[in-house]
N, CA and C atoms as an extended XYZ file, in Angstrom:
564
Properties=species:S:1:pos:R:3:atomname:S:1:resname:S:1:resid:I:1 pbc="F F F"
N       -25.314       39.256      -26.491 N   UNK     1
C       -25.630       38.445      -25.319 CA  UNK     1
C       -26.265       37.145      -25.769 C   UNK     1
N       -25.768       36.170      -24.910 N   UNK     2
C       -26.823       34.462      -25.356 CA  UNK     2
C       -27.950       34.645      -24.992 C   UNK     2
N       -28.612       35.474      -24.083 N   UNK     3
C       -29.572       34.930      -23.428 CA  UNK     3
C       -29.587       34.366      -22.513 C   UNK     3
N       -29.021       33.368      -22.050 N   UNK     4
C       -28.491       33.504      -20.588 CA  UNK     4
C       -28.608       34.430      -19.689 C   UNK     4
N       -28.701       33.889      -18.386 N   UNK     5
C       -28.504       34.355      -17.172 CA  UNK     5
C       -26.917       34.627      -16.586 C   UNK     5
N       -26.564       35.944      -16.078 N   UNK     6
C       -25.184       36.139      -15.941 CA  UNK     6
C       -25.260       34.916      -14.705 C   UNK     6
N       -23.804       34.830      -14.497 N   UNK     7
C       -23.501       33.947      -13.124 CA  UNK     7
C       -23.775       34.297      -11.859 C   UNK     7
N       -23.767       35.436      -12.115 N   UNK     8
C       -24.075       36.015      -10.550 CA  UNK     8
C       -25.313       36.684      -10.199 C   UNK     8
N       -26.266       35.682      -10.829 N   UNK     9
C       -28.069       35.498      -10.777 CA  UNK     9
C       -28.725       36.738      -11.494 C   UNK     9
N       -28.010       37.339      -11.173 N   UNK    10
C       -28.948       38.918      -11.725 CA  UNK    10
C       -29.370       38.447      -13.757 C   UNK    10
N       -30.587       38.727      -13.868 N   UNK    11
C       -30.808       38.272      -15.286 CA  UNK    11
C       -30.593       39.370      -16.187 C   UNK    11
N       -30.426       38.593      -17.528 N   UNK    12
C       -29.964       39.359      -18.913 CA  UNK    12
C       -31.133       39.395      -19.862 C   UNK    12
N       -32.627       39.185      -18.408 N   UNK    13
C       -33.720       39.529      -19.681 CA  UNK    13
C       -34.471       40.571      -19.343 C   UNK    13
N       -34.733       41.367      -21.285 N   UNK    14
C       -35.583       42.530      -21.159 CA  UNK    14
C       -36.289       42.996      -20.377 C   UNK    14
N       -37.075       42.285      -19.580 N   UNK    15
C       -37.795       42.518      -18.097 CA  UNK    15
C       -36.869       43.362      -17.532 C   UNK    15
N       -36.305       42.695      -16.645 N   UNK    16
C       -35.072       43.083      -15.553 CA  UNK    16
C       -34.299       44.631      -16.270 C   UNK    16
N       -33.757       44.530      -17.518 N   UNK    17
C       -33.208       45.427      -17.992 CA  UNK    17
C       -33.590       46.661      -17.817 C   UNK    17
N       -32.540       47.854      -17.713 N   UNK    18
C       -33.807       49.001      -17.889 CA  UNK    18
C       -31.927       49.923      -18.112 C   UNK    18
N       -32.544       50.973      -18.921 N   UNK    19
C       -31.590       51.745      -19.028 CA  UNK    19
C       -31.374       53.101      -18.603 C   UNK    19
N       -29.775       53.143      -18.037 N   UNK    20
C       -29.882       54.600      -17.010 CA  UNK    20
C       -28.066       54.404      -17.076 C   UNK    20
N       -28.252       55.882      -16.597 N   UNK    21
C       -27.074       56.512      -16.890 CA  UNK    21
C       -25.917       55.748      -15.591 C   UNK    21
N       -24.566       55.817      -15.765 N   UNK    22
C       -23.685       54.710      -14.615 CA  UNK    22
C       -22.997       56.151      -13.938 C   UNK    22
N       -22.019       56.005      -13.091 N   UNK    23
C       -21.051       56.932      -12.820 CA  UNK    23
C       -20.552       57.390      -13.620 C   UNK    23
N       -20.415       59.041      -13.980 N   UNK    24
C       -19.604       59.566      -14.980 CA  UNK    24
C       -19.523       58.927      -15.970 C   UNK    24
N       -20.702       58.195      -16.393 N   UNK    25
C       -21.057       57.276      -17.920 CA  UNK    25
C       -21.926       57.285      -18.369 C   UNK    25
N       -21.844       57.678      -19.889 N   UNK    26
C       -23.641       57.557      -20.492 CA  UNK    26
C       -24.144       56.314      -19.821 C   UNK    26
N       -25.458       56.840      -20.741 N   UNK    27
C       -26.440       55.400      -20.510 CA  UNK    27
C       -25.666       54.013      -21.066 C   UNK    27
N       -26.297       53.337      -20.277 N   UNK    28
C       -26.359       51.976      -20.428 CA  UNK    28
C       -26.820       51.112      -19.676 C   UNK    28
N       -27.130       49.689      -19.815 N   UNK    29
C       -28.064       48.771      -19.260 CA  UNK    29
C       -28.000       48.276      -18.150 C   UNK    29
N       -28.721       48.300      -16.746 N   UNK    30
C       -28.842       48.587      -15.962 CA  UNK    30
C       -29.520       47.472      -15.276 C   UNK    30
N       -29.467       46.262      -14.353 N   UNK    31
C       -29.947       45.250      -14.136 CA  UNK    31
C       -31.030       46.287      -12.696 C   UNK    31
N       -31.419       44.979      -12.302 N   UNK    32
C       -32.612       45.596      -11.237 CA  UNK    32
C       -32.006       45.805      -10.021 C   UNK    32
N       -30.964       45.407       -9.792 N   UNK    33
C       -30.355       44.800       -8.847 CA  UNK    33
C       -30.703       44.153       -7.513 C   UNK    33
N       -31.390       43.157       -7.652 N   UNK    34
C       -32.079       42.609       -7.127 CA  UNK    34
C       -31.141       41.152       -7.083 C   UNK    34
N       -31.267       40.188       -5.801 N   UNK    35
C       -30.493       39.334       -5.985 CA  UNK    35
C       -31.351       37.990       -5.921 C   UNK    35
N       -30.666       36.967       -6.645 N   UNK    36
C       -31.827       36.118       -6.898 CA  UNK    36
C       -31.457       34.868       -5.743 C   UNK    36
N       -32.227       34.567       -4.872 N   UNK    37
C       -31.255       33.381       -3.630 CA  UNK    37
C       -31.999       31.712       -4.380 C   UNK    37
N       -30.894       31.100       -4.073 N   UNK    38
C       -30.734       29.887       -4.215 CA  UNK    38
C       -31.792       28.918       -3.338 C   UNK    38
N       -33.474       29.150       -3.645 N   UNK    39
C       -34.104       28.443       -2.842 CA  UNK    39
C       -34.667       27.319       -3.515 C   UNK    39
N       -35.574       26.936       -3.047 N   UNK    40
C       -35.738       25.386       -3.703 CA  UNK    40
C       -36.596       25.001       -4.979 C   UNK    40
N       -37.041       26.240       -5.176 N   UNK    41
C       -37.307       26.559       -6.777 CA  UNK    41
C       -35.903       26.466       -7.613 C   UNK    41
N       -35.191       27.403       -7.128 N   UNK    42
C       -33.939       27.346       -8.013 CA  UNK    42
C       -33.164       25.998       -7.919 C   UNK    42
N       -33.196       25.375       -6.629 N   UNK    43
C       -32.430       24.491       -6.929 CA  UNK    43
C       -33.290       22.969       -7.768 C   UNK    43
N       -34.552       22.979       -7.383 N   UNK    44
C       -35.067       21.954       -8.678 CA  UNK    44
C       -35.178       22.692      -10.425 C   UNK    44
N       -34.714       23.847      -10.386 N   UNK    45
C       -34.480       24.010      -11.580 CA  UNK    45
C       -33.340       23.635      -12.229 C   UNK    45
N       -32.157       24.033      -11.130 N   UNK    46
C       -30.857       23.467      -11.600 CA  UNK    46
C       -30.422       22.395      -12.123 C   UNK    46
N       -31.065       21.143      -10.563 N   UNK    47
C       -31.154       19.923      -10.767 CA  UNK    47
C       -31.931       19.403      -11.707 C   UNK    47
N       -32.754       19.680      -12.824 N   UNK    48
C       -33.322       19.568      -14.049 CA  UNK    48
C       -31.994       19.776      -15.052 C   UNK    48
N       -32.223       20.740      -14.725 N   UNK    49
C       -30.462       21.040      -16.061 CA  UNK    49
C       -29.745       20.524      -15.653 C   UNK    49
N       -29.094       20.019      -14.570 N   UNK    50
C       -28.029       19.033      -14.545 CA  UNK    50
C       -28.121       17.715      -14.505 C   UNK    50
N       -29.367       17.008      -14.453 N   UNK    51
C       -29.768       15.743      -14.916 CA  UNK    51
C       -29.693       16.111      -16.491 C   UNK    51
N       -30.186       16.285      -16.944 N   UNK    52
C       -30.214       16.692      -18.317 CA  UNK    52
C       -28.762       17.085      -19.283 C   UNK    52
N       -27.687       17.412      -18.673 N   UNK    53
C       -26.564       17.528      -18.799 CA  UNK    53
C       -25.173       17.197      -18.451 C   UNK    53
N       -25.049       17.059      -17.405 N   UNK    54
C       -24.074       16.224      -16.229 CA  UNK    54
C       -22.831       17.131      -16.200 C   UNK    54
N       -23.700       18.763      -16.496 N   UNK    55
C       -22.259       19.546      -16.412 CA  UNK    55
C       -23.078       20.672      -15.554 C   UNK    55
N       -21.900       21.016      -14.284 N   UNK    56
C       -22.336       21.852      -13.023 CA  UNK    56
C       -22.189       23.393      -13.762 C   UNK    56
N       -21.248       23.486      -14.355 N   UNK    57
C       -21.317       24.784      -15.433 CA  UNK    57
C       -22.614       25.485      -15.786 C   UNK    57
N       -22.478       24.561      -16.864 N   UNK    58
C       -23.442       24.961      -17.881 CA  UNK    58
C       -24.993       24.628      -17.089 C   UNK    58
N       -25.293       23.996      -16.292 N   UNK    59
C       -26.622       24.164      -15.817 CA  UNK    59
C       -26.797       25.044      -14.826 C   UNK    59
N       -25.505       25.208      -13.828 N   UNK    60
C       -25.523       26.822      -13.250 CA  UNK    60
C       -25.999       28.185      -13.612 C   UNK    60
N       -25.365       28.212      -15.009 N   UNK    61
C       -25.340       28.936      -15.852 CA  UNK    61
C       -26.708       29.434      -16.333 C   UNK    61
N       -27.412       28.245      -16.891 N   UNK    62
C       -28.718       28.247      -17.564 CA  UNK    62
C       -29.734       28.970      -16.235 C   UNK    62
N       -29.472       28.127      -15.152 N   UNK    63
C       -30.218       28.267      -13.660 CA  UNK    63
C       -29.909       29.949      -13.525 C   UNK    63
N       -29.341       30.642      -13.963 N   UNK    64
C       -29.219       31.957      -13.301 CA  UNK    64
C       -27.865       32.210      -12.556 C   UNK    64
N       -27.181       31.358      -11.804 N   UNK    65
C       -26.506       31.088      -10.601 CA  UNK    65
C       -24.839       30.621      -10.879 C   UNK    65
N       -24.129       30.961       -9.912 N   UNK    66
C       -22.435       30.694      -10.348 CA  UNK    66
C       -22.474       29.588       -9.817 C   UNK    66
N       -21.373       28.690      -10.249 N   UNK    67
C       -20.906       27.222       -9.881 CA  UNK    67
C       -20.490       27.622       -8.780 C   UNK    67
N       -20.105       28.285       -7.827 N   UNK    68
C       -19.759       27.918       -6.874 CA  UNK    68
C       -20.699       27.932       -6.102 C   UNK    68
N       -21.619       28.941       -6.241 N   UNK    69
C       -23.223       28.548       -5.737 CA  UNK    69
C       -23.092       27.409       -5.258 C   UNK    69
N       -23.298       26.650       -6.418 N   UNK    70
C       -23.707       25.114       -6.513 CA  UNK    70
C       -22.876       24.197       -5.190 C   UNK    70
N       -21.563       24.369       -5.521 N   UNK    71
C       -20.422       23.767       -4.809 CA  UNK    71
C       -20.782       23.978       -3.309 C   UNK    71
N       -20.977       25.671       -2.876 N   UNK    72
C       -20.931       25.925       -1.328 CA  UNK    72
C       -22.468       25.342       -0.759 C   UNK    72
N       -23.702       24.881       -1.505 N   UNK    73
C       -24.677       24.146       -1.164 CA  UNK    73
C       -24.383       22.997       -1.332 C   UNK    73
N       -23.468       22.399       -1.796 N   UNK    74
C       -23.126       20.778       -1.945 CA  UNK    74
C       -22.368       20.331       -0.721 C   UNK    74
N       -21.491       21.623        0.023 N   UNK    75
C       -20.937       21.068        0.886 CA  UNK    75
C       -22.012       21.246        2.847 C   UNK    75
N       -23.041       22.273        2.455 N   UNK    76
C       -23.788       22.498        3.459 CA  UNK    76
C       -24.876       22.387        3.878 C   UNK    76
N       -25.485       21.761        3.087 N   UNK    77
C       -27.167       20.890        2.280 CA  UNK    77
C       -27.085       20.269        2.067 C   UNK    77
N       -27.593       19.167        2.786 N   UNK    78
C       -27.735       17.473        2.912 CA  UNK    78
C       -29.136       16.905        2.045 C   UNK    78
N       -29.994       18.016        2.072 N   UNK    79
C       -30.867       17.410        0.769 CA  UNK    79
C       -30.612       17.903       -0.214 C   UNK    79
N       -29.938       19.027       -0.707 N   UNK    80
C       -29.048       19.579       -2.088 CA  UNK    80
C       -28.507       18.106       -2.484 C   UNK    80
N       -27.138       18.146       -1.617 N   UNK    81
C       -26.461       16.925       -1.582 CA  UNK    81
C       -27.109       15.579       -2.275 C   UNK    81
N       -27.851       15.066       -1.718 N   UNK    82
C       -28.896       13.745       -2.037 CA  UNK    82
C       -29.795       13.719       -3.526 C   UNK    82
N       -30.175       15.696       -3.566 N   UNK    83
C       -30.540       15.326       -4.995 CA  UNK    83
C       -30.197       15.390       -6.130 C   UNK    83
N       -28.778       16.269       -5.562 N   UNK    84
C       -27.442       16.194       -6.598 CA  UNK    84
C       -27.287       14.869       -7.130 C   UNK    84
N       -26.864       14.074       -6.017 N   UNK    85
C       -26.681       12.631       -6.150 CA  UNK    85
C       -27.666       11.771       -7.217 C   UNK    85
N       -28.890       12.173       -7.007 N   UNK    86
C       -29.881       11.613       -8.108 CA  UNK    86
C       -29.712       12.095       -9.308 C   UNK    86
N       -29.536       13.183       -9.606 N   UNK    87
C       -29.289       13.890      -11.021 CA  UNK    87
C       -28.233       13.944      -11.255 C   UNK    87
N       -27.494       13.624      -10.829 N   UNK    88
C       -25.809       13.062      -11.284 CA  UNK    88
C       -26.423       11.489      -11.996 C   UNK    88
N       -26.926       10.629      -11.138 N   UNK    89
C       -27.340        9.394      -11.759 CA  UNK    89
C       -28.145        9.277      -13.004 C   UNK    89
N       -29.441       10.248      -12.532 N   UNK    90
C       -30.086       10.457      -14.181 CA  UNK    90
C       -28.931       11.101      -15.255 C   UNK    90
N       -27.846       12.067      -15.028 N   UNK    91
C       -27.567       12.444      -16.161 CA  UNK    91
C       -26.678       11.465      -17.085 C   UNK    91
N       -25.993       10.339      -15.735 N   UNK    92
C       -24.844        9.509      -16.360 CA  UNK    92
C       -25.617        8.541      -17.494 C   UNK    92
N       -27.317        8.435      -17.296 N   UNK    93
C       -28.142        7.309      -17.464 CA  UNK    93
C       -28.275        7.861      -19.299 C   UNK    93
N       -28.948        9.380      -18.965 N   UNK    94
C       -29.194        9.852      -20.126 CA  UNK    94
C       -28.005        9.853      -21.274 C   UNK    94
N       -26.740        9.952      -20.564 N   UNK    95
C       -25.443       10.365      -21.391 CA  UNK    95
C       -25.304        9.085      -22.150 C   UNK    95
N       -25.115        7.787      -21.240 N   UNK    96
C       -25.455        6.487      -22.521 CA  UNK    96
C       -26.418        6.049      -23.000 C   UNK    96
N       -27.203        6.726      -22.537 N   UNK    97
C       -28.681        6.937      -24.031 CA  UNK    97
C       -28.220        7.558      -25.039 C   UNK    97
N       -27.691        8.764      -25.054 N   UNK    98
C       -27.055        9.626      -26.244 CA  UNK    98
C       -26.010        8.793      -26.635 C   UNK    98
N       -25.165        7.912      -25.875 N   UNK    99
C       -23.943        7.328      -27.003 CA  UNK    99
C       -24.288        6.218      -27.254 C   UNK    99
N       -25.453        5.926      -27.235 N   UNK   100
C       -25.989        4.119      -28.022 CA  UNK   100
C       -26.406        5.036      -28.903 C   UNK   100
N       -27.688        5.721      -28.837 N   UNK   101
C       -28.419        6.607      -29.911 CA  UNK   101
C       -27.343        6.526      -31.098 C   UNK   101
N       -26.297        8.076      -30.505 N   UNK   102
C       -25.428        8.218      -31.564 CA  UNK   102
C       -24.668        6.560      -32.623 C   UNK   102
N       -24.434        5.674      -31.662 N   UNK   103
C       -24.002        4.849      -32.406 CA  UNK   103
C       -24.498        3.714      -33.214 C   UNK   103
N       -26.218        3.873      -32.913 N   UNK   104
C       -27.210        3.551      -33.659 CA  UNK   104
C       -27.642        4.130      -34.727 C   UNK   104
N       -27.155        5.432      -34.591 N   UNK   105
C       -27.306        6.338      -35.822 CA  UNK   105
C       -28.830        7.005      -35.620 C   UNK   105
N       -29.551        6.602      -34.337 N   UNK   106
C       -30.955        7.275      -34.495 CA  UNK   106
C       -31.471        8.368      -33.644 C   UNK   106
N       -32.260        9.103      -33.371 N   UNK   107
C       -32.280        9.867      -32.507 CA  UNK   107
C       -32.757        9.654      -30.585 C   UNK   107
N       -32.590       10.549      -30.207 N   UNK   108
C       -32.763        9.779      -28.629 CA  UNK   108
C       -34.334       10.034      -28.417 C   UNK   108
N       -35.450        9.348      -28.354 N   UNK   109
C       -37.172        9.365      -28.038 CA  UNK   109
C       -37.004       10.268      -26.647 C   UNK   109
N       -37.497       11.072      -26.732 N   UNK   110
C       -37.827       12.572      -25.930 CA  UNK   110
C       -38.737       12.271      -25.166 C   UNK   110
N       -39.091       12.974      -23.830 N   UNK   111
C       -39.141       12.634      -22.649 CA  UNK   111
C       -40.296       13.686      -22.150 C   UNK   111
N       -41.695       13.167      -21.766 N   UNK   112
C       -42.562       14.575      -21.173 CA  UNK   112
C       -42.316       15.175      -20.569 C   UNK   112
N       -41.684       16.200      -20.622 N   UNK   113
C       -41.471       17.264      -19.635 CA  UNK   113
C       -39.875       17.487      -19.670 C   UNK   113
N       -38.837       16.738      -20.231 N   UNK   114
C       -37.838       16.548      -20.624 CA  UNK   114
C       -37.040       18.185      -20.586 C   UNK   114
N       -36.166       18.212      -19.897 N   UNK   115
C       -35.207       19.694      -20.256 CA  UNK   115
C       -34.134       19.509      -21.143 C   UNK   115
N       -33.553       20.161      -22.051 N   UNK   116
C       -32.607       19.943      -22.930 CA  UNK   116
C       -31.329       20.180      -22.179 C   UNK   116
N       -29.886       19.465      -22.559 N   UNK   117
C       -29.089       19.959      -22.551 CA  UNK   117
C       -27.926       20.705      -23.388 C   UNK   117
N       -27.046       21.427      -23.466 N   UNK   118
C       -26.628       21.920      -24.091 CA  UNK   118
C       -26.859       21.594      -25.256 C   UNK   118
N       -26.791       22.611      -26.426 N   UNK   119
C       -26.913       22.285      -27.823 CA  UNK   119
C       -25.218       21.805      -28.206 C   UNK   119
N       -25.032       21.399      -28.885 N   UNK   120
C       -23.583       20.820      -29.401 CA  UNK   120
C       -23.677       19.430      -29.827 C   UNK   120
N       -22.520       18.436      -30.491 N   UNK   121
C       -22.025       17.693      -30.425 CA  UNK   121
C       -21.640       16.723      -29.367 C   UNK   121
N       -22.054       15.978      -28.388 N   UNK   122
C       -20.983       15.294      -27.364 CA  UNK   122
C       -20.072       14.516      -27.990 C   UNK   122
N       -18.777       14.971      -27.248 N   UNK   123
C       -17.860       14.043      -27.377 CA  UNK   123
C       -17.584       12.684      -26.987 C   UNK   123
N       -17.683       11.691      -27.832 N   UNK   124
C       -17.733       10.946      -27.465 CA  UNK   124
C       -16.488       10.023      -26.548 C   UNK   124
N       -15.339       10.132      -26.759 N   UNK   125
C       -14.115       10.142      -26.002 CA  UNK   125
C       -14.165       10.443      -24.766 C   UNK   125
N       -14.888       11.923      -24.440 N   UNK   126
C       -14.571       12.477      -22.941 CA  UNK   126
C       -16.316       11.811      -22.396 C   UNK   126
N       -16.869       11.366      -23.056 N   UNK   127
C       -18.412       10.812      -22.240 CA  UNK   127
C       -17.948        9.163      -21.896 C   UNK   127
N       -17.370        8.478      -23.057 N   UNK   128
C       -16.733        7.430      -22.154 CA  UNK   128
C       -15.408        7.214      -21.231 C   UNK   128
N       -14.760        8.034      -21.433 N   UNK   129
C       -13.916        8.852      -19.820 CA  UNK   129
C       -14.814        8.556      -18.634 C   UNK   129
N       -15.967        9.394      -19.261 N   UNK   130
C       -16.527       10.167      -18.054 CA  UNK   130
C       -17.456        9.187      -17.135 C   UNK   130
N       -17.894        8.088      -18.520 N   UNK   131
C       -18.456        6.876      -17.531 CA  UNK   131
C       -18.042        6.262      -17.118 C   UNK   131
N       -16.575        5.870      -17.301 N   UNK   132
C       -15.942        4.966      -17.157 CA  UNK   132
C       -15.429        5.126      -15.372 C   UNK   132
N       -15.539        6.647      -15.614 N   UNK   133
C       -14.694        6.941      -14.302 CA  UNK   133
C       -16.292        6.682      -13.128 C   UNK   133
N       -16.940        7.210      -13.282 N   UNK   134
C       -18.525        7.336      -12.891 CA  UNK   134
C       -18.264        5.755      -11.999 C   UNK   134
N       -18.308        4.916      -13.039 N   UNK   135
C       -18.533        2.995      -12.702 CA  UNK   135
C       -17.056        3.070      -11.782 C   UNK   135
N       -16.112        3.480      -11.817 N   UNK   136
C       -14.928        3.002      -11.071 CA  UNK   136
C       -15.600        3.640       -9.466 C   UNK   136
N       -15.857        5.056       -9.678 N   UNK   137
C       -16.679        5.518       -8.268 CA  UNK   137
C       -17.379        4.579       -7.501 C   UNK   137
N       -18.279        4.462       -8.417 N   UNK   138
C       -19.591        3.394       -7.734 CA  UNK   138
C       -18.871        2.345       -7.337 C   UNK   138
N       -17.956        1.248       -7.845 N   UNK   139
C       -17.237        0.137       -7.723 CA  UNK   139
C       -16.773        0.334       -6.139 C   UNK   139
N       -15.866        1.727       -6.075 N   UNK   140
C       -15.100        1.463       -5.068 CA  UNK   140
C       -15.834        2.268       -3.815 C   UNK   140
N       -17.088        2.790       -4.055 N   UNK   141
C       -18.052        3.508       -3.088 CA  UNK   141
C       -18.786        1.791       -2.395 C   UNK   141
N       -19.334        0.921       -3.467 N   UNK   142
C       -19.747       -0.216       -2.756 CA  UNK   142
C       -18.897       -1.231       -2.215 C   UNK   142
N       -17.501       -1.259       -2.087 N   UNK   143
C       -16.136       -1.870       -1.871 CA  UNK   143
C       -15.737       -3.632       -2.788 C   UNK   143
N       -16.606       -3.117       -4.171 N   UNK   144
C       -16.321       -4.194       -5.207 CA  UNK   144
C       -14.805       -3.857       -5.773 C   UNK   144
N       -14.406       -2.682       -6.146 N   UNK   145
C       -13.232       -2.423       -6.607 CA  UNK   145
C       -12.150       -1.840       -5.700 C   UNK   145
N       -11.969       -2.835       -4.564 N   UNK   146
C       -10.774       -2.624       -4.168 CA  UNK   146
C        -9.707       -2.949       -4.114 C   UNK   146
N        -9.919       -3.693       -4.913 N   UNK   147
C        -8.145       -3.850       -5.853 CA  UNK   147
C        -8.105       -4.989       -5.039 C   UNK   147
N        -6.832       -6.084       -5.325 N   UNK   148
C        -5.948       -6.971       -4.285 CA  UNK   148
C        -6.293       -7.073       -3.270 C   UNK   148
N        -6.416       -7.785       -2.313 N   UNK   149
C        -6.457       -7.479       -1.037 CA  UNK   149
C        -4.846       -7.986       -0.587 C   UNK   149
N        -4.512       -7.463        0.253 N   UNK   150
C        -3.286       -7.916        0.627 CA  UNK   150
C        -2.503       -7.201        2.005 C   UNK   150
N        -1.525       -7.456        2.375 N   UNK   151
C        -1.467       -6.642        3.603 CA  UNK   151
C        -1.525       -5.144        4.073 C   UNK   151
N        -2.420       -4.910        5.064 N   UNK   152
C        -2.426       -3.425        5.174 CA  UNK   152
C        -1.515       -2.759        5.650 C   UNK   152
N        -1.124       -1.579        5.521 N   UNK   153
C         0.344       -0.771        5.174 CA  UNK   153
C         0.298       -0.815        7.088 C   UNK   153
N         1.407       -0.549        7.619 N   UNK   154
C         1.510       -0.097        8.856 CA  UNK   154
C         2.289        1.360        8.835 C   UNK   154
N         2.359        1.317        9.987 N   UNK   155
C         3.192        2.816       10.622 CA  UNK   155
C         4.580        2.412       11.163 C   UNK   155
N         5.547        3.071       10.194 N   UNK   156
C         7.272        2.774       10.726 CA  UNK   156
C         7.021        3.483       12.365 C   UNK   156
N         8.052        2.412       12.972 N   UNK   157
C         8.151        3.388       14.546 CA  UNK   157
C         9.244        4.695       14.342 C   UNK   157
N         9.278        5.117       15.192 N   UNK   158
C        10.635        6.258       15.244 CA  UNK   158
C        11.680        5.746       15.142 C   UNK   158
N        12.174        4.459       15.851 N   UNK   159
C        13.389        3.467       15.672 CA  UNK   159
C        13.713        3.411       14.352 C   UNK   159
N        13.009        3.261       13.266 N   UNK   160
C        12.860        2.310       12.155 CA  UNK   160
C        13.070        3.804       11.263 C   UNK   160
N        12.434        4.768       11.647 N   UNK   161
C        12.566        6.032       10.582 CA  UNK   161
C        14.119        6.031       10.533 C   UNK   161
N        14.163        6.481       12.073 N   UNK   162
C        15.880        7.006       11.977 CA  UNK   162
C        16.529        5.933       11.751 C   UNK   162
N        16.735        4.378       12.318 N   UNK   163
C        17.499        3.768       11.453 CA  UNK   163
C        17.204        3.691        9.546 C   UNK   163
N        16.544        4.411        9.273 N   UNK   164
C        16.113        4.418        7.474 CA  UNK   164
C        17.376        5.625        7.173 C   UNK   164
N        16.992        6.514        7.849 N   UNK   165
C        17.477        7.946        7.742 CA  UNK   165
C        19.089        7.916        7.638 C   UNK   165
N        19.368        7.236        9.034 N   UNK   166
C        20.758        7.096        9.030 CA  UNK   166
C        21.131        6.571        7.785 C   UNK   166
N        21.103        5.487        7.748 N   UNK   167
C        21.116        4.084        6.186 CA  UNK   167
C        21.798        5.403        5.121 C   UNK   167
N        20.255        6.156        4.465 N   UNK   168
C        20.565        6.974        3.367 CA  UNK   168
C        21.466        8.114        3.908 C   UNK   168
N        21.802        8.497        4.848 N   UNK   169
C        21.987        9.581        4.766 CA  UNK   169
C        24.015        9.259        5.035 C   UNK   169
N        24.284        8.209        5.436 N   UNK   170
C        25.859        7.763        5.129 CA  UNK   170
C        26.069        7.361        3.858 C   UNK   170
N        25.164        6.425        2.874 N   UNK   171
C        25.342        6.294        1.663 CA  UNK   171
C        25.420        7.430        0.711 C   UNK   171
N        24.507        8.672        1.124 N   UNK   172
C        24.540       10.110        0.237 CA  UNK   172
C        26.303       10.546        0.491 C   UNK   172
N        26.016       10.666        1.933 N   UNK   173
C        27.880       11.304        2.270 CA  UNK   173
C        29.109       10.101        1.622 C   UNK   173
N        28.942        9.139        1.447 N   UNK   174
C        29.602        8.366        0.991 CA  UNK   174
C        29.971        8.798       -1.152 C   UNK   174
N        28.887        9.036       -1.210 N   UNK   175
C        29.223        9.361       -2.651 CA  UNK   175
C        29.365       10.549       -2.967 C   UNK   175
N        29.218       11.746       -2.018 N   UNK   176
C        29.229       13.299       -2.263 CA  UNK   176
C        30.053       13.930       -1.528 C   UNK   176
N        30.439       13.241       -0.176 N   UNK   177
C        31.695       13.721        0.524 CA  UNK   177
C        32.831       12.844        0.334 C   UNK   177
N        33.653       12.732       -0.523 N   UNK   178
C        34.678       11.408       -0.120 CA  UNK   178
C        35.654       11.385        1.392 C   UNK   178
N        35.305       13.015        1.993 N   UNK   179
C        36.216       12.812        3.097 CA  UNK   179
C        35.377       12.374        4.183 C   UNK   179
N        34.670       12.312        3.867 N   UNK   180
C        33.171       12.140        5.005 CA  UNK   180
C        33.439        9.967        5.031 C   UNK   180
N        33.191        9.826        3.953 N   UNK   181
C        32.820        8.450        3.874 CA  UNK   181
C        33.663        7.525        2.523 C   UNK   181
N        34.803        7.846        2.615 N   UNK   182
C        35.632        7.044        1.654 CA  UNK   182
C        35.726        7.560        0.385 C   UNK   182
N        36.034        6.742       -0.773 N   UNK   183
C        36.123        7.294       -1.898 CA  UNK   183
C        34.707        6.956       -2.403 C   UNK   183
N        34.227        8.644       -3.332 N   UNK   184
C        33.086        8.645       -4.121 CA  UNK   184
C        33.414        8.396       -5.474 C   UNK   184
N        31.921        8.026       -6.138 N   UNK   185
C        32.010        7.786       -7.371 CA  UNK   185
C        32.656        6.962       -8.264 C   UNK   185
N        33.344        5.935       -7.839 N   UNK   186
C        34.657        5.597       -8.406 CA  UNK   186
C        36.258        6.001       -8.380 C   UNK   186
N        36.405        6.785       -7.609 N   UNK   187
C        37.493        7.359       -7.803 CA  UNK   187
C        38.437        6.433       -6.977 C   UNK   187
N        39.532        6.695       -7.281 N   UNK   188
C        40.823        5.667       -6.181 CA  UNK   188
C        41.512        6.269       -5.203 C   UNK   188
């Protein structure tokens, strides 16, 4: 086991553990079964690990709790929501701290109270992806990146469909039926 918390809150530490026999199965390890709810302890814990990381996974994960947790409070919690939104911002902030660092060659100056994120390598490829895409969001959330301006699309009438429709649909019979609509393909 990592140490970790399974996804589905119940914990994988010695505390909680206790060992007892299953259905028609020796012993083995036995959670409390106790369920852990998503209150606002848990969720400023999360939101620590996911400022700290900028991955809903792996700070789910750490938090005790399944990503979809996360997801079905993102769509029904308006202050979830808002402080998601902030720790999405701290993590994008921290992530190009780590890729100047890295490309300074020095380490990143640590933070009081600071939570770690994953141990590994970041990639650096998928972190500038990942900002890149981040800044296109923001661009087109404040309506700086909206491309061209130029005329806005309309709605064909019904007239205009079916005269479209008709159009293609004698040119198709024209080249796939020759008795329908003359000679296809070339032929004489």
């Amino acid at each position: 086991m990592d140490g970790l918390p399974r996804a589905g809150g119940a914990r994988n530490d010695e505390e909680s553990a206790r060992v007892a026999p299953g259905k028609h199965r020796r012993l083995q390890r036995a959670g409390d079964g106790g369920r852990r709810m998503f209150d606002e302890a848990a969720q400023r814990e999360f939101l620590e690990l996911f400022a700290a990381s900028c991955n809903v996974r792996w700070a789910a994960r750490a938090a005790g709790f399944a990503a979809q947790t996360i997801y079905k409070h993102l769509m029904k919690d308006e202050r979830f929501r808002e402080g998601f939104g902030r720790a999405l911002e701290q993590g994008f902030v921290r992530l190009q701290a780590e890729l100047l660092a890295k490309a300074a060659g020095t380490a990143a100056i640590p933070i009081d109270g600071d939570r770690d994120g994953p141990d590994g390598e970041i990639d650096v490829e998928l972190s500038l992806t990942l900002l890149r895409e981040h800044a296109r969001g923001l661009a087109l959330a404040s309506g700086a990146g909206r491309g061209k301006a130029g005329r806005t699309p309309r709605v064909a009438t019904n007239a205009e469909v079916r005269a479209a429709l008709e159009k293609r649909l004698r040119a198709y019979s024209a080249r796939v039926l020759p008795a329908a609509g003359g000679a296809a393909g070339g032929e004489e």
